[in-house]
C-alpha positions in Angstrom: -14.6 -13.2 4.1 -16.7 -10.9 6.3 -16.5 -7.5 7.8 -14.9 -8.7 10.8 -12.0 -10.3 8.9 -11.0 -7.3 6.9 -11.2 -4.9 9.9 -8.8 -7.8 11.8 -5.8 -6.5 8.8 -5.9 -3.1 10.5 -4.9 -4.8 14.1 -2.7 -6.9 12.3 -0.9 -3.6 10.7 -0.5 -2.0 14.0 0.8 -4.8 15.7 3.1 -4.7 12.9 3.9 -1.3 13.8 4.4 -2.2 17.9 6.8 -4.5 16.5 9.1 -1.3 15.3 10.8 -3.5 12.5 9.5 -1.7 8.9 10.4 -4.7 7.3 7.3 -6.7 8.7 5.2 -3.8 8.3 6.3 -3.7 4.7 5.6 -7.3 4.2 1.6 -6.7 4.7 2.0 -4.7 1.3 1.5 -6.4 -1.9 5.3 -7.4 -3.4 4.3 -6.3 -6.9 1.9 -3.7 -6.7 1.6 -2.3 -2.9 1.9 1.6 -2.8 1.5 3.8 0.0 0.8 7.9 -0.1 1.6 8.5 3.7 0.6 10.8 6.0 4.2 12.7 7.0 5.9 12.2 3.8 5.3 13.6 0.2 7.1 10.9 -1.6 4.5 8.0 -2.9 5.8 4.7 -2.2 5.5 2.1 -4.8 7.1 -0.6 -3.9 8.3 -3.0 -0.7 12.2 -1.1 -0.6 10.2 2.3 -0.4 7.6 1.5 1.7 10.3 0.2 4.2 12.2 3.3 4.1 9.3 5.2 4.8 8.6 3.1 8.2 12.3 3.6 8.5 11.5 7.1 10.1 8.0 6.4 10.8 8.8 4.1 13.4 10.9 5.9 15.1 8.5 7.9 16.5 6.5 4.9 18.6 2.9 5.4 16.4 0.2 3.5 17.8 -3.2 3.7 15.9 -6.9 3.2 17.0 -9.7 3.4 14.2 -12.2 6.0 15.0 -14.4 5.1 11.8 -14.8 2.3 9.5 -16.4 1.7 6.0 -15.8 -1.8 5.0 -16.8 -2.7 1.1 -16.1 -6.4 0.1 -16.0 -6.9 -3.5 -14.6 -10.8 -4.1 -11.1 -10.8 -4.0 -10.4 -6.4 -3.0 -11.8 -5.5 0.0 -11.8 -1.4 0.6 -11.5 -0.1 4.5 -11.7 3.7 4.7 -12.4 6.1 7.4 -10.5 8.1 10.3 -7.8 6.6 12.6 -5.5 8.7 15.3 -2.3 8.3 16.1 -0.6 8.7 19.1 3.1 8.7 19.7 5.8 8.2 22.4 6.6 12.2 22.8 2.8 12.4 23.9 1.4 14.2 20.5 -1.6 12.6 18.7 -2.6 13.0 14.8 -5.9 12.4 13.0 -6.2 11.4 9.2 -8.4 9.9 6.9 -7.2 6.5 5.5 -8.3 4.1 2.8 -6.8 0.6 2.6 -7.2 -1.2 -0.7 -6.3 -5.0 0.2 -6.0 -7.7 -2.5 -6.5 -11.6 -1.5 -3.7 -13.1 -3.6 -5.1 -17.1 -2.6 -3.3 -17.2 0.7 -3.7 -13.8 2.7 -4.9 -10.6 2.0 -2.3 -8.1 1.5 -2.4 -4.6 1.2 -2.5 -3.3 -2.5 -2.9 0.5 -1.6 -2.9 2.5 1.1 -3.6 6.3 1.6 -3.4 8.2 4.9 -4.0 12.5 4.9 -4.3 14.4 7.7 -7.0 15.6 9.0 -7.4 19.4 7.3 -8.9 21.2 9.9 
């Protein structure tokens, strides 16, 4: 596993995104112990039935992200990515946040064991 790898599982969340079905963006989260703290919501998500119903609404809004920053740390089987990503949306209207993936590599794939996107404060 490398750098390159682990920053791949961000394209591979937004593509999930461009697909506008939650449930495949849901399936990148771990099944037992994925949770999300999003960035439009104050509910914390902690499992796959939440974290779908927050992409639910989410979705609806046609987000697109691009990664403006990344700080990839491997440590065997967790890999952390963190930085700042913007998204924009179909009505035109963009959003900066800070993000930190946590992703776990349960033997096959590496899913996403935590996730937590803020906007930016200022």
């Amino acid at each position: 596993m490398n750098n390159l790898e682990i920053s791949s599982l961000f394209d591979k969340w937004n593509a999930a995104l461009q697909t506008g079905d939650p449930k495949q963006v849901a399936a990148l989260y771990d099944e037992k112990d994925g949770i999300l703290l999003p960035t439009v919501s104050n509910q914390v998500r902690h499992n796959h039935a939440e974290i779908e119903d927050y992409f639910v609404h989410f979705l609806t809004k046609g987000p697109e992200g691009v990664i403006n920053e990344s700080n990839i740390r491997i440590f065997d089987s967790i890999a952390i990515n963190s930085g700042i990503y913007t998204f924009s949306f179909k009505d035109g209207s963009e959003v900066q946040a800070r993000f930190t993936y946590v992703y776990k590599h349960n033997g096959d794939e590496w899913k996403i064991l935590e996730h937590h996107s803020s906007a930016m404060p200022e």
